[in-house]
PyMOL Python script that loads the backbone (N, CA, C, O; Angstrom):
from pymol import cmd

cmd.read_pdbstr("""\
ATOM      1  N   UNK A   1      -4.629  19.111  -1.432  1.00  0.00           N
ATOM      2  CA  UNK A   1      -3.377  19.065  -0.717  1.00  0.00           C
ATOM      3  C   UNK A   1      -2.322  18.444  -1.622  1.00  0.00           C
ATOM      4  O   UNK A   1      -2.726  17.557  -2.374  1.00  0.00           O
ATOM      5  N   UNK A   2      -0.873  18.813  -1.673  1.00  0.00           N
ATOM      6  CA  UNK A   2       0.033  18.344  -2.336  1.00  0.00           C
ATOM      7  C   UNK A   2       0.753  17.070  -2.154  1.00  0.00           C
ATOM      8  O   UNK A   2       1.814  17.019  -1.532  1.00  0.00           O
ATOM      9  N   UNK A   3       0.360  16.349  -2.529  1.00  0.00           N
ATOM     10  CA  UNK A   3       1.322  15.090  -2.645  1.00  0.00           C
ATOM     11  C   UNK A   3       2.718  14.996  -2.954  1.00  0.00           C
ATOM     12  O   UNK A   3       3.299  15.556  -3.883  1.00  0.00           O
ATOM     13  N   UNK A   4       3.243  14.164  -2.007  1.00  0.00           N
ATOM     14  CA  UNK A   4       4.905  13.886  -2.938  1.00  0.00           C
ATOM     15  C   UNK A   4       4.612  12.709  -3.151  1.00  0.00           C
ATOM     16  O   UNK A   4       3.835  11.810  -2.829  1.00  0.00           O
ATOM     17  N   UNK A   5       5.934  13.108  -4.148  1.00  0.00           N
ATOM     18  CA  UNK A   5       5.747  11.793  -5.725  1.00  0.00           C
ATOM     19  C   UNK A   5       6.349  10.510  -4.926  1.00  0.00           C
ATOM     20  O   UNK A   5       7.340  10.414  -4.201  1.00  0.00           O
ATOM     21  N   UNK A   6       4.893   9.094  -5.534  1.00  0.00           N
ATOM     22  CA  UNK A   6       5.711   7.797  -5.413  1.00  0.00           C
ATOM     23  C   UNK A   6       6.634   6.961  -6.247  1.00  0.00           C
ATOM     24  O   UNK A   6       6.298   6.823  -7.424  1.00  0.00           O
ATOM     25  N   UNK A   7       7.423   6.544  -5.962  1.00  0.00           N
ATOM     26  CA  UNK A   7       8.308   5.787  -6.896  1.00  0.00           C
ATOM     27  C   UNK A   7       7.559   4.182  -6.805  1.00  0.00           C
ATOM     28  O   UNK A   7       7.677   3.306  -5.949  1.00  0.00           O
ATOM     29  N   UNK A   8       6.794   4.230  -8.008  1.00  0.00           N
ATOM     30  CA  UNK A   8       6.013   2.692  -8.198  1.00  0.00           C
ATOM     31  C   UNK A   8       7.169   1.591  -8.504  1.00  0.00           C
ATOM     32  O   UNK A   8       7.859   1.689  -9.519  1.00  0.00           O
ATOM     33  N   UNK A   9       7.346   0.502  -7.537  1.00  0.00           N
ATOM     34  CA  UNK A   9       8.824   0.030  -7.583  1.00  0.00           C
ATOM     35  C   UNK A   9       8.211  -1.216  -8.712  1.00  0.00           C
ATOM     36  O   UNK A   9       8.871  -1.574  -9.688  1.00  0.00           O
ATOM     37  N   UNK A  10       6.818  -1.791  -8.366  1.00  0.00           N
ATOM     38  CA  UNK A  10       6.497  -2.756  -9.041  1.00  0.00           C
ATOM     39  C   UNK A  10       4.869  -2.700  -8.777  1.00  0.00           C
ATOM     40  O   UNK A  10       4.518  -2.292  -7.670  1.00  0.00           O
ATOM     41  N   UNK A  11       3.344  -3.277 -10.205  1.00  0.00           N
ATOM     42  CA  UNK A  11       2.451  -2.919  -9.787  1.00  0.00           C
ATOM     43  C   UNK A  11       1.943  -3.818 -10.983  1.00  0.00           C
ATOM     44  O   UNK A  11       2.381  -3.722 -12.130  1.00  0.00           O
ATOM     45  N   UNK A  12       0.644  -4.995 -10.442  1.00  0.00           N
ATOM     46  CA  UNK A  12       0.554  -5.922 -11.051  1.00  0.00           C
ATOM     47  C   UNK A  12      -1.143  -5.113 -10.672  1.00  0.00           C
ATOM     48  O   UNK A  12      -1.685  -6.076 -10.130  1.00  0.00           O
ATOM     49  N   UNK A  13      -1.910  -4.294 -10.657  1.00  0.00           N
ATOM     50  CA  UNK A  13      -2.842  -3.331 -10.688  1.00  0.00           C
ATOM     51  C   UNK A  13      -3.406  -2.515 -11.530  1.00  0.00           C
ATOM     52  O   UNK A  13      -2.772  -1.836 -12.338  1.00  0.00           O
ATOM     53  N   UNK A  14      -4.763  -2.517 -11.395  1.00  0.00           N
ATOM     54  CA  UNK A  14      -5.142  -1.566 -12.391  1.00  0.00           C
ATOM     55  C   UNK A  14      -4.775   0.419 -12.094  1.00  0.00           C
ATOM     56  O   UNK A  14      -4.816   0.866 -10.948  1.00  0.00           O
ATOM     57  N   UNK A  15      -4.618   0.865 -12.684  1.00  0.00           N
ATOM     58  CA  UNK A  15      -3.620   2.410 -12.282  1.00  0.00           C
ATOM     59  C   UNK A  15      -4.731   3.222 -11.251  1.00  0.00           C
ATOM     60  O   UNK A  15      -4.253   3.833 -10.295  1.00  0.00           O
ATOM     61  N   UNK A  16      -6.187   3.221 -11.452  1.00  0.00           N
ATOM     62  CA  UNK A  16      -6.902   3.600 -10.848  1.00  0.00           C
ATOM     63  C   UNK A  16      -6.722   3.416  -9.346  1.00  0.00           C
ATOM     64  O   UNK A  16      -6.509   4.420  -8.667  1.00  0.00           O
ATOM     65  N   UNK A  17      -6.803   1.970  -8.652  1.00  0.00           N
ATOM     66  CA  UNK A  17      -6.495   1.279  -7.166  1.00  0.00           C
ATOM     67  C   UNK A  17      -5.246   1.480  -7.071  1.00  0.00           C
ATOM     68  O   UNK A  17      -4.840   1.558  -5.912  1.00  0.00           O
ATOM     69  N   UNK A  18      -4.370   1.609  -8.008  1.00  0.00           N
ATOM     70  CA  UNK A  18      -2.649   2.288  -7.709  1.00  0.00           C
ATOM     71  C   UNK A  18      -2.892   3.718  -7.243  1.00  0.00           C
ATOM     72  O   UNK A  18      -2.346   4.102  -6.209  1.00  0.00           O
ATOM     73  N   UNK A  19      -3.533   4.376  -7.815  1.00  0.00           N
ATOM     74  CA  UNK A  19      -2.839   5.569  -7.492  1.00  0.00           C
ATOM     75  C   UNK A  19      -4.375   6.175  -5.712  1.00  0.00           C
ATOM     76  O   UNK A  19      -4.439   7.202  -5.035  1.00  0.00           O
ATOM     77  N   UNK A  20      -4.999   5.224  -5.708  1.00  0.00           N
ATOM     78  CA  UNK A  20      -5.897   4.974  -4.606  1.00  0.00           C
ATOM     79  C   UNK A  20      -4.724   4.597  -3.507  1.00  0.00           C
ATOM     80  O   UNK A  20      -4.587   5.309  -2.512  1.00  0.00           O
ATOM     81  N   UNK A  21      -3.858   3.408  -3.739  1.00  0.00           N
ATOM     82  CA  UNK A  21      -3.298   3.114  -2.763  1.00  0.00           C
ATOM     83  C   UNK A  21      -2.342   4.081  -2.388  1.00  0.00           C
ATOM     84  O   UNK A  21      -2.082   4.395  -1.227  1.00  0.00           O
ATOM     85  N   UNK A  22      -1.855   4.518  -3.350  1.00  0.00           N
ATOM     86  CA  UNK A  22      -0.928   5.715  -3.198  1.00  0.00           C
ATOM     87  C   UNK A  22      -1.441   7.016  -2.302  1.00  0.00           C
ATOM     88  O   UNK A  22      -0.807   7.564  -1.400  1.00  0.00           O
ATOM     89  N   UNK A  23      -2.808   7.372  -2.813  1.00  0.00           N
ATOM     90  CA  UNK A  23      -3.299   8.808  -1.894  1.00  0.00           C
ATOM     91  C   UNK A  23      -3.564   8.122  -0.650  1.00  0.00           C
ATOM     92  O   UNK A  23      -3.007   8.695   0.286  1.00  0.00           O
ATOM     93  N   UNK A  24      -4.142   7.216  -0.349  1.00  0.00           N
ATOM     94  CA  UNK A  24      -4.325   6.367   1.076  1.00  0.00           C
ATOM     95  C   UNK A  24      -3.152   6.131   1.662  1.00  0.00           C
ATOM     96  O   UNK A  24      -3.285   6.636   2.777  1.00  0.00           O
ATOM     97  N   UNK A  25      -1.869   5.578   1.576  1.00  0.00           N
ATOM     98  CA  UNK A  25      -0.647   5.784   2.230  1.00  0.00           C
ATOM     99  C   UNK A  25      -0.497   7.329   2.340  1.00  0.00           C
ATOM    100  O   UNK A  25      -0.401   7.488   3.556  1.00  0.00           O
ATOM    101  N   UNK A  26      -0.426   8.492   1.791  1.00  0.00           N
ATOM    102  CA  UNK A  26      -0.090   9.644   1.851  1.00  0.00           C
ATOM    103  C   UNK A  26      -0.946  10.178   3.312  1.00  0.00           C
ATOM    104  O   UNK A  26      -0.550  10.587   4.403  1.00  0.00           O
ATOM    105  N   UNK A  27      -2.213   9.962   2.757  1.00  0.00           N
ATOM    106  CA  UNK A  27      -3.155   9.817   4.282  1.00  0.00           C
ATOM    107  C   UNK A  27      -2.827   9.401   5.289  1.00  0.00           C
ATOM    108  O   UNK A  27      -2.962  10.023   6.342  1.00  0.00           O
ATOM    109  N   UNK A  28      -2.119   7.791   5.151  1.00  0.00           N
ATOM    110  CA  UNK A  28      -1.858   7.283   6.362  1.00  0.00           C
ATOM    111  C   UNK A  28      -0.479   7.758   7.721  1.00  0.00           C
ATOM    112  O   UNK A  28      -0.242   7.713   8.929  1.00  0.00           O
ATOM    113  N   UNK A  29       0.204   8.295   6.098  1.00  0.00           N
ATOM    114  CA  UNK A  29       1.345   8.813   6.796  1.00  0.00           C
ATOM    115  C   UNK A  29       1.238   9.774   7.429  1.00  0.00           C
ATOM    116  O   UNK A  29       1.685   9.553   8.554  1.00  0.00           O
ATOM    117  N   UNK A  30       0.594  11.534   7.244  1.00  0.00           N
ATOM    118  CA  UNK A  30       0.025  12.241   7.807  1.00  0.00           C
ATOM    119  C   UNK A  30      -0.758  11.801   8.567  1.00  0.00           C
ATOM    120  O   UNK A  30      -0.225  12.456   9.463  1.00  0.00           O
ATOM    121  N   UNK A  31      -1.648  11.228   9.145  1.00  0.00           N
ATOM    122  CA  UNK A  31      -2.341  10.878  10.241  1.00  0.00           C
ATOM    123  C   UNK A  31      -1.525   9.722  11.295  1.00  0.00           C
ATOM    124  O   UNK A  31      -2.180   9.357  12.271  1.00  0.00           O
ATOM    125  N   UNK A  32      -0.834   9.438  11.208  1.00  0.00           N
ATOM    126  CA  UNK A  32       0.046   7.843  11.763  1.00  0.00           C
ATOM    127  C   UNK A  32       1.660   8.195  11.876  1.00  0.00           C
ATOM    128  O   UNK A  32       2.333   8.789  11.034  1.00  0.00           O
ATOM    129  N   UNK A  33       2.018   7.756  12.929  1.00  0.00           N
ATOM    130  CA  UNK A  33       3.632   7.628  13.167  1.00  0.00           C
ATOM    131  C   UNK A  33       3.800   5.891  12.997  1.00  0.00           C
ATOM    132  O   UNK A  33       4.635   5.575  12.149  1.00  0.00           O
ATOM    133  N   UNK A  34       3.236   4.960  13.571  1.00  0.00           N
ATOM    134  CA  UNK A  34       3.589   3.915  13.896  1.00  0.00           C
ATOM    135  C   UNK A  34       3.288   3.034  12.767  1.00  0.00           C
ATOM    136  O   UNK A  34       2.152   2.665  12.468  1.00  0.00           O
ATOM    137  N   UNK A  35       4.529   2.669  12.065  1.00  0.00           N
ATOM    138  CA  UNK A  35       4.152   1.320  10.997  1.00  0.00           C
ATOM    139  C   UNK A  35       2.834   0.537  10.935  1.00  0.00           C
ATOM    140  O   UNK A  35       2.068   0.374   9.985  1.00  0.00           O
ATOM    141  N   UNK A  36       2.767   0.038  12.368  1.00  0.00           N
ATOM    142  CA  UNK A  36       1.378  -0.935  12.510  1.00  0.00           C
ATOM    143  C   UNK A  36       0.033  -0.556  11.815  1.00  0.00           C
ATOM    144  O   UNK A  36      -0.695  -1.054  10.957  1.00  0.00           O
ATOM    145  N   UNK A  37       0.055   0.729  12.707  1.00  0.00           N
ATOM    146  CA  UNK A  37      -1.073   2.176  11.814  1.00  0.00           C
ATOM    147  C   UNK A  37      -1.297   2.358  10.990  1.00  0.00           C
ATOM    148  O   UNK A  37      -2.481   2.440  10.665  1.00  0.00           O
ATOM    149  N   UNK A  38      -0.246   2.546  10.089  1.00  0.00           N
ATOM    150  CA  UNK A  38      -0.016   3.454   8.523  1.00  0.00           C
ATOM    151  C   UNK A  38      -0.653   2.407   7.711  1.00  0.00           C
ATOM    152  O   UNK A  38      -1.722   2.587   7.129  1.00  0.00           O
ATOM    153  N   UNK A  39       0.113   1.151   7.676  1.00  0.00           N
ATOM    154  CA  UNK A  39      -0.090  -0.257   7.062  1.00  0.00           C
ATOM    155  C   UNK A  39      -2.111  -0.537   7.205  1.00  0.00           C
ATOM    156  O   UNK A  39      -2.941  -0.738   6.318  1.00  0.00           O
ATOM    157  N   UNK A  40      -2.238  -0.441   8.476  1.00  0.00           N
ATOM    158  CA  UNK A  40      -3.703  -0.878   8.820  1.00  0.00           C
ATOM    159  C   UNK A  40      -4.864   0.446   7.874  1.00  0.00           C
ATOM    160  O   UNK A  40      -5.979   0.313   7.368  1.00  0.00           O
ATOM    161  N   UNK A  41      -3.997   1.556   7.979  1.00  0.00           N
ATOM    162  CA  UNK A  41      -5.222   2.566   7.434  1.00  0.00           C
ATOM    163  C   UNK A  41      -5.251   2.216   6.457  1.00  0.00           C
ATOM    164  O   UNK A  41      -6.441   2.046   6.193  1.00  0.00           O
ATOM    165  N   UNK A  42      -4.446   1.872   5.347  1.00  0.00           N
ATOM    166  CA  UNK A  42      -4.465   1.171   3.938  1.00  0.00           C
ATOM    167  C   UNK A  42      -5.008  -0.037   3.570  1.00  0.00           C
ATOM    168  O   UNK A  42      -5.559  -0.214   2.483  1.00  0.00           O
ATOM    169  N   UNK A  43      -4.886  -0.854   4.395  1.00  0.00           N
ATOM    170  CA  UNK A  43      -5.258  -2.704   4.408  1.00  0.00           C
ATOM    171  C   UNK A  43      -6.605  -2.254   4.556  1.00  0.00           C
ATOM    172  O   UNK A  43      -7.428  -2.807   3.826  1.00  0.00           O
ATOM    173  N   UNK A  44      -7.036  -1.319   5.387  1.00  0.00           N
ATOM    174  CA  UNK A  44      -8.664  -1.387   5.969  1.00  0.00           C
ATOM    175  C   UNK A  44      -9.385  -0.671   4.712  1.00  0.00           C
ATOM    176  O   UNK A  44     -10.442  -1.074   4.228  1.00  0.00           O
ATOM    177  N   UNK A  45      -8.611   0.523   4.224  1.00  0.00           N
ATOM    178  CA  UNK A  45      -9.356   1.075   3.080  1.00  0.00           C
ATOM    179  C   UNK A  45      -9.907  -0.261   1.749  1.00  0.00           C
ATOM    180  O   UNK A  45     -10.978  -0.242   1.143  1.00  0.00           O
ATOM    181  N   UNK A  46      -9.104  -1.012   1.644  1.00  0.00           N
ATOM    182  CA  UNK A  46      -9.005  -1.754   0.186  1.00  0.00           C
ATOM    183  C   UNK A  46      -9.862  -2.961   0.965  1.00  0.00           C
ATOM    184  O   UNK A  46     -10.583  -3.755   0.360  1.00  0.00           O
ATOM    185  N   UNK A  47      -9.680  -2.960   2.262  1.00  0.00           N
ATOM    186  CA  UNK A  47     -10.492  -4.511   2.596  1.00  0.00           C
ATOM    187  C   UNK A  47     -12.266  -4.011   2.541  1.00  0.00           C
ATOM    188  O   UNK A  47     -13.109  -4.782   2.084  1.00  0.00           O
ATOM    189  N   UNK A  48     -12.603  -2.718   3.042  1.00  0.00           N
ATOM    190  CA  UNK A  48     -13.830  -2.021   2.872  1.00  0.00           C
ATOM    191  C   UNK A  48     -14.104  -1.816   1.311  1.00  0.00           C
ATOM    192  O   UNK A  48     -15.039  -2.544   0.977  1.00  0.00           O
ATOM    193  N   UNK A  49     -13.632  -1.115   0.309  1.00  0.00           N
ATOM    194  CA  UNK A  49     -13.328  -0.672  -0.592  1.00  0.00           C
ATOM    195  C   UNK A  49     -13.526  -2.104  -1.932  1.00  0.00           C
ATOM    196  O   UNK A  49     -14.516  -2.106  -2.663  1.00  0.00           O
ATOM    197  N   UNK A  50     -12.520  -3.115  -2.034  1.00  0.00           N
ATOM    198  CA  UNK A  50     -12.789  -4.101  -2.551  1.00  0.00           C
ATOM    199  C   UNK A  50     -12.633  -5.647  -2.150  1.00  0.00           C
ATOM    200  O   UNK A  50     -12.166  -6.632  -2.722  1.00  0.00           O
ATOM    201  N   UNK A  51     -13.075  -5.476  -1.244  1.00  0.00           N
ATOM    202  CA  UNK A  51     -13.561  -6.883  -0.567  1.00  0.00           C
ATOM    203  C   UNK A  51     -12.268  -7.007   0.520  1.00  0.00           C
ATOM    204  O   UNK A  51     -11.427  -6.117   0.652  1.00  0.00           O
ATOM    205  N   UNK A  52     -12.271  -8.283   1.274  1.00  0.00           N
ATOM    206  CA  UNK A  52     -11.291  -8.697   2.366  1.00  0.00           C
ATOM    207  C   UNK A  52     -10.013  -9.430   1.697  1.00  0.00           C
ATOM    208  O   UNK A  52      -9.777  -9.280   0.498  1.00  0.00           O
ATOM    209  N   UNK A  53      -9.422 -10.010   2.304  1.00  0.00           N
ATOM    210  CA  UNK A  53      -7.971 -10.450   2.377  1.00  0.00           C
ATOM    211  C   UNK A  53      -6.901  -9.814   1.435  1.00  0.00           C
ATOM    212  O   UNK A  53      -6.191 -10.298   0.554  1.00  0.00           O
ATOM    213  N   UNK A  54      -7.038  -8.621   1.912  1.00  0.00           N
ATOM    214  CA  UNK A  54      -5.285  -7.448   1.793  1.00  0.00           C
ATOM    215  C   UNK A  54      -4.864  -7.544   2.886  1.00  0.00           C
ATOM    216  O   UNK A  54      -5.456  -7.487   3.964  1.00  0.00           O
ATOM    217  N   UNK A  55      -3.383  -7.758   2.555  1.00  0.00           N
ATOM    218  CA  UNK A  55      -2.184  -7.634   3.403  1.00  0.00           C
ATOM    219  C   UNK A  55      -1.415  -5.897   2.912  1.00  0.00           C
ATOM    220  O   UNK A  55      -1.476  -5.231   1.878  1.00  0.00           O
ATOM    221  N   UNK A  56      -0.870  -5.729   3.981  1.00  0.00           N
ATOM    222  CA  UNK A  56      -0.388  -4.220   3.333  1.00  0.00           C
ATOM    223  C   UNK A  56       1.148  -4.133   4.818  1.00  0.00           C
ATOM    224  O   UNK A  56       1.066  -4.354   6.027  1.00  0.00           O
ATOM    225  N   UNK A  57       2.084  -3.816   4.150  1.00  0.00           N
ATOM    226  CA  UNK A  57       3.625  -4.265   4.374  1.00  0.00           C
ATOM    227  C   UNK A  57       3.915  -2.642   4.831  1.00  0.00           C
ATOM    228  O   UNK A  57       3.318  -1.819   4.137  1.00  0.00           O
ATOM    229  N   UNK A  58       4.770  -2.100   5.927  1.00  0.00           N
ATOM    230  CA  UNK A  58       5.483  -0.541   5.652  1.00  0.00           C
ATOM    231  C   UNK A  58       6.635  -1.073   6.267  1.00  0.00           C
ATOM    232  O   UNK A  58       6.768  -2.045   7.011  1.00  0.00           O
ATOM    233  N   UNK A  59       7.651  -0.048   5.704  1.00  0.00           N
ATOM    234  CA  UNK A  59       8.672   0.113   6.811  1.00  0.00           C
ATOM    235  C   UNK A  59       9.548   0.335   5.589  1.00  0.00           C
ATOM    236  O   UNK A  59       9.312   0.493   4.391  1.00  0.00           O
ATOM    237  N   UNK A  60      10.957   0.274   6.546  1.00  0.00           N
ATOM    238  CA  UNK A  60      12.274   1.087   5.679  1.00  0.00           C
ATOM    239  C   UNK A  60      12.733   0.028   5.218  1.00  0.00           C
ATOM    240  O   UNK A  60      13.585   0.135   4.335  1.00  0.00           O
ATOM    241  N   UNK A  61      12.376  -1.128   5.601  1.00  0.00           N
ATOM    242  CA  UNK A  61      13.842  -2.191   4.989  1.00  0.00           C
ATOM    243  C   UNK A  61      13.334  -3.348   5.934  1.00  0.00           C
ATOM    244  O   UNK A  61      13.290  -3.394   7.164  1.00  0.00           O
ATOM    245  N   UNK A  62      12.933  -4.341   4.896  1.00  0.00           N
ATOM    246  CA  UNK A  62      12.340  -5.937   5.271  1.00  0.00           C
ATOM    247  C   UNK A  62      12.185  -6.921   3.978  1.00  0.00           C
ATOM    248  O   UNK A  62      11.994  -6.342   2.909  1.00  0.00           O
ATOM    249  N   UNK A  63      12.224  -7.864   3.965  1.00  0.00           N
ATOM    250  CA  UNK A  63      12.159  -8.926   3.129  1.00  0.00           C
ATOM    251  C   UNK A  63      10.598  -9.371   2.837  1.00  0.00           C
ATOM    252  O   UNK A  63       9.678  -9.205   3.639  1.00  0.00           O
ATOM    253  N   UNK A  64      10.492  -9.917   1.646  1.00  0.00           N
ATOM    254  CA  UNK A  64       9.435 -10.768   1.386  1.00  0.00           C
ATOM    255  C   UNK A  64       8.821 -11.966   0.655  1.00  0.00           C
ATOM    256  O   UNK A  64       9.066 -11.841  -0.545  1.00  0.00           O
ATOM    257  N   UNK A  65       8.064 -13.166   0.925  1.00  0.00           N
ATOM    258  CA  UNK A  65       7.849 -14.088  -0.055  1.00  0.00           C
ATOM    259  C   UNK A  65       6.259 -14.435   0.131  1.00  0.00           C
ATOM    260  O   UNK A  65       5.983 -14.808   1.272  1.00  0.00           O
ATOM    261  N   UNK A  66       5.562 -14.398  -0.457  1.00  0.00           N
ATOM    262  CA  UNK A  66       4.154 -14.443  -0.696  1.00  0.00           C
ATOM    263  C   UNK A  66       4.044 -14.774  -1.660  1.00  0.00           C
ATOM    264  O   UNK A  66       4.959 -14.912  -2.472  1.00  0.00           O
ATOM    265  N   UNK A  67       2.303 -15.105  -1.922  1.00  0.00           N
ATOM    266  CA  UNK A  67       1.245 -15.127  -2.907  1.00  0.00           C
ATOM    267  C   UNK A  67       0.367 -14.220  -2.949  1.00  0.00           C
ATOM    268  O   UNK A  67      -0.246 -13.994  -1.905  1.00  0.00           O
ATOM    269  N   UNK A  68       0.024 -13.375  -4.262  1.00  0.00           N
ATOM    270  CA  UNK A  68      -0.786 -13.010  -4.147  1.00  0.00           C
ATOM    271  C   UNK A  68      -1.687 -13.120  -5.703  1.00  0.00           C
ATOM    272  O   UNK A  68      -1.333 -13.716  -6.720  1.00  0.00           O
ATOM    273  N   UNK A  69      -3.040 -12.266  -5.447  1.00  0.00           N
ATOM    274  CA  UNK A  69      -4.055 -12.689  -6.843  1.00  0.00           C
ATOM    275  C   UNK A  69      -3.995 -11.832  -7.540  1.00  0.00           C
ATOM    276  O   UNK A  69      -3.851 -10.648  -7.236  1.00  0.00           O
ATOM    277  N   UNK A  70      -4.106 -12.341  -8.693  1.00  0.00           N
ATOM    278  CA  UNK A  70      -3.424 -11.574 -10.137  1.00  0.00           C
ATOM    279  C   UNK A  70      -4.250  -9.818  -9.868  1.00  0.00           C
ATOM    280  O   UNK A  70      -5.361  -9.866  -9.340  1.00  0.00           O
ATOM    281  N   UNK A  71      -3.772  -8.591 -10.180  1.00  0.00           N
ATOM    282  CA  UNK A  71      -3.937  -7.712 -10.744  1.00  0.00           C
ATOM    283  C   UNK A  71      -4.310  -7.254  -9.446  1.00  0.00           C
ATOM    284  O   UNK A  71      -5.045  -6.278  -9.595  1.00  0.00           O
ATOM    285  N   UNK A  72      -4.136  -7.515  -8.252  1.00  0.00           N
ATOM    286  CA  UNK A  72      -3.993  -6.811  -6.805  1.00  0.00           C
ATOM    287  C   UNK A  72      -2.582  -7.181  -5.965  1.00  0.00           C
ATOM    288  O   UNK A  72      -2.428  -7.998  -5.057  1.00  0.00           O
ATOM    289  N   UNK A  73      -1.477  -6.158  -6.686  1.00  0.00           N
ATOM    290  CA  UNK A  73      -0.365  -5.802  -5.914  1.00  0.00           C
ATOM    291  C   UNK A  73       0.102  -5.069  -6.544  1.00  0.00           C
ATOM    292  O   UNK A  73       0.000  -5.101  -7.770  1.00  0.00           O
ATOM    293  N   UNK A  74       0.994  -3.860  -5.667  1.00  0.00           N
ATOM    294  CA  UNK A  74       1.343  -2.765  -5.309  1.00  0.00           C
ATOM    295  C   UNK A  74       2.890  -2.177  -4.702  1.00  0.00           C
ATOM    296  O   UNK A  74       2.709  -1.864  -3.525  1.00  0.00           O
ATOM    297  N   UNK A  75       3.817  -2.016  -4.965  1.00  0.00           N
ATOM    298  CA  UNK A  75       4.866  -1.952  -4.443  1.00  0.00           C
ATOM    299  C   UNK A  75       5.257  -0.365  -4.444  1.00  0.00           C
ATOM    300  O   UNK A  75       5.555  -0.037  -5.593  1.00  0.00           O
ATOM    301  N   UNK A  76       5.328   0.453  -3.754  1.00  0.00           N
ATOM    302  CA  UNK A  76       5.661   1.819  -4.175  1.00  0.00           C
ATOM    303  C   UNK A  76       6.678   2.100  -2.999  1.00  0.00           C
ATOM    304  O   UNK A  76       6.776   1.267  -2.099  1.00  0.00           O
ATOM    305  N   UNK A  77       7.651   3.580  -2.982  1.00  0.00           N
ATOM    306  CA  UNK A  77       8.262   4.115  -2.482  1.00  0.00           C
ATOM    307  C   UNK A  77       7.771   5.579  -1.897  1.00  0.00           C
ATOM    308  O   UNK A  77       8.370   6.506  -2.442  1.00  0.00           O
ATOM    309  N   UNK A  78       6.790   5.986  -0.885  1.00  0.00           N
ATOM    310  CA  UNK A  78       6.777   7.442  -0.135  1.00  0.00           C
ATOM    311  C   UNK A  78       7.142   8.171   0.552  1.00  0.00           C
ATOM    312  O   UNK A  78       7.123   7.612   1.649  1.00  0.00           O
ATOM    313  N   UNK A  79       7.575   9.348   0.683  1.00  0.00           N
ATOM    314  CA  UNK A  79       8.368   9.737   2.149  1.00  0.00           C
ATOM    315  C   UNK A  79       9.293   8.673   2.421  1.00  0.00           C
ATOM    316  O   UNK A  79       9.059   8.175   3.522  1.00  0.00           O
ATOM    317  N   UNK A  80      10.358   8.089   1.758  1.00  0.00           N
ATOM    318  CA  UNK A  80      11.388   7.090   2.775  1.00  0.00           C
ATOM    319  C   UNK A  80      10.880   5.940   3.111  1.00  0.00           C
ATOM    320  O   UNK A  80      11.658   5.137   3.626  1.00  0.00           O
ATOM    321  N   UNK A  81       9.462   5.541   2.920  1.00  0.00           N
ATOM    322  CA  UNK A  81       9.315   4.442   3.392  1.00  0.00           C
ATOM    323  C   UNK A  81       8.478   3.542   2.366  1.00  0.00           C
ATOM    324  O   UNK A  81       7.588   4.092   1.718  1.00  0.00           O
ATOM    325  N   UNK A  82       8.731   2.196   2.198  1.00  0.00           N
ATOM    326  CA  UNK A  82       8.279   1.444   1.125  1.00  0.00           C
ATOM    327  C   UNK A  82       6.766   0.702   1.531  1.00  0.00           C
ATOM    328  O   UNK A  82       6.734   0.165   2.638  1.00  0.00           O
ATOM    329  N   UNK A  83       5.824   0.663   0.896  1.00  0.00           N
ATOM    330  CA  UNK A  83       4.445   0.109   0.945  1.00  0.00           C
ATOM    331  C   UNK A  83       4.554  -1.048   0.019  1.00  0.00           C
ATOM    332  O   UNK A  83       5.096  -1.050  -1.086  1.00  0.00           O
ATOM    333  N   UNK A  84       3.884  -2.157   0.704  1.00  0.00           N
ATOM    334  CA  UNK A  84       3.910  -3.407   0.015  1.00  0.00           C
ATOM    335  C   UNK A  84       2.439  -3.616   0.051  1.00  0.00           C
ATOM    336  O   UNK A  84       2.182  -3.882   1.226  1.00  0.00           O
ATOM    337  N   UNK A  85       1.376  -3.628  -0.631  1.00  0.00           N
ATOM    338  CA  UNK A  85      -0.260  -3.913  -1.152  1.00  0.00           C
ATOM    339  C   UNK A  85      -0.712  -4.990  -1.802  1.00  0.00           C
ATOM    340  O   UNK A  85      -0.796  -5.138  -3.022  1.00  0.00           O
ATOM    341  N   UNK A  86      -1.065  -5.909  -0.758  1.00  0.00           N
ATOM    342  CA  UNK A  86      -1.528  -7.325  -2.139  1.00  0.00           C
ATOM    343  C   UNK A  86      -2.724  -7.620  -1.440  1.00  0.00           C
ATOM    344  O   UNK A  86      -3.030  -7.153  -0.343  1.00  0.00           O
ATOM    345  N   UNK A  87      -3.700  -8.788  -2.437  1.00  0.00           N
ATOM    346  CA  UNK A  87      -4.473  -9.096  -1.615  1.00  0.00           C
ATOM    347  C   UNK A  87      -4.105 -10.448  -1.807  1.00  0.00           C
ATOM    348  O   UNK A  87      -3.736 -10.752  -2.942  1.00  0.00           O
ATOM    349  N   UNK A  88      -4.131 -11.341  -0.916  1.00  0.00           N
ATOM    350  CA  UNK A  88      -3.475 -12.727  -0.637  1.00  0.00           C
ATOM    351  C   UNK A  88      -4.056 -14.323  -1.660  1.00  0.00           C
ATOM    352  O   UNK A  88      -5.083 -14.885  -1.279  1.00  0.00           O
ATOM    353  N   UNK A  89      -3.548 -14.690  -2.473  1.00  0.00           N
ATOM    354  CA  UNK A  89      -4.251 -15.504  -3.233  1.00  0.00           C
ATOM    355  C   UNK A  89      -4.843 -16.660  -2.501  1.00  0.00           C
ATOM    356  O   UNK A  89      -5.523 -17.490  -3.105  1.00  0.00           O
TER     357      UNK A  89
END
""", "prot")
cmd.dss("prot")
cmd.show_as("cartoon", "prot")
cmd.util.cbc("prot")
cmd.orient("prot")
């Protein structure tokens, strides 16, 4: 299936789990209308996938200040809406 392109805004990740998080939002968005959703199908992939405590951010326009652990975070742009991917230090 065809993907549209993400705009990687910022990515402290290895490119492999980037471009994982990337086809998993694409997923989430096709299957999900509701922020809460989209965010959770992604957080749940990476919390199954490589262990627990990911946080995972959607929406059009919100602020942020966190911690997170080196070489797990993710910032991209899909469809209009921005994905924020960390796992929490």
């Amino acid at each position: 299936m065809p993907h549209a392109k993400a705009y990687v805004k910022q990515a402290d990740m290895l490119e492999q789990m980037q471009q994982e998080a990337v086809n998993h939002a694409y997923e989430a968005l096709h299957c999900n209308s509701q922020y809460m959703d989209i965010a959770k199908h992604v957080r749940t992939h990476f919390d199954r996938v490589y262990g627990p405590s990911w946080s995972c951010v959607v929406g059009k326009d919100f602020g942020t200040s966190f911690a997170y652990e080196k070489k797990h975070l993710i910032s991209f742009e899909l469809k209009g809406y921005t994905f924020l991917l960390f796992r929490g230090a």
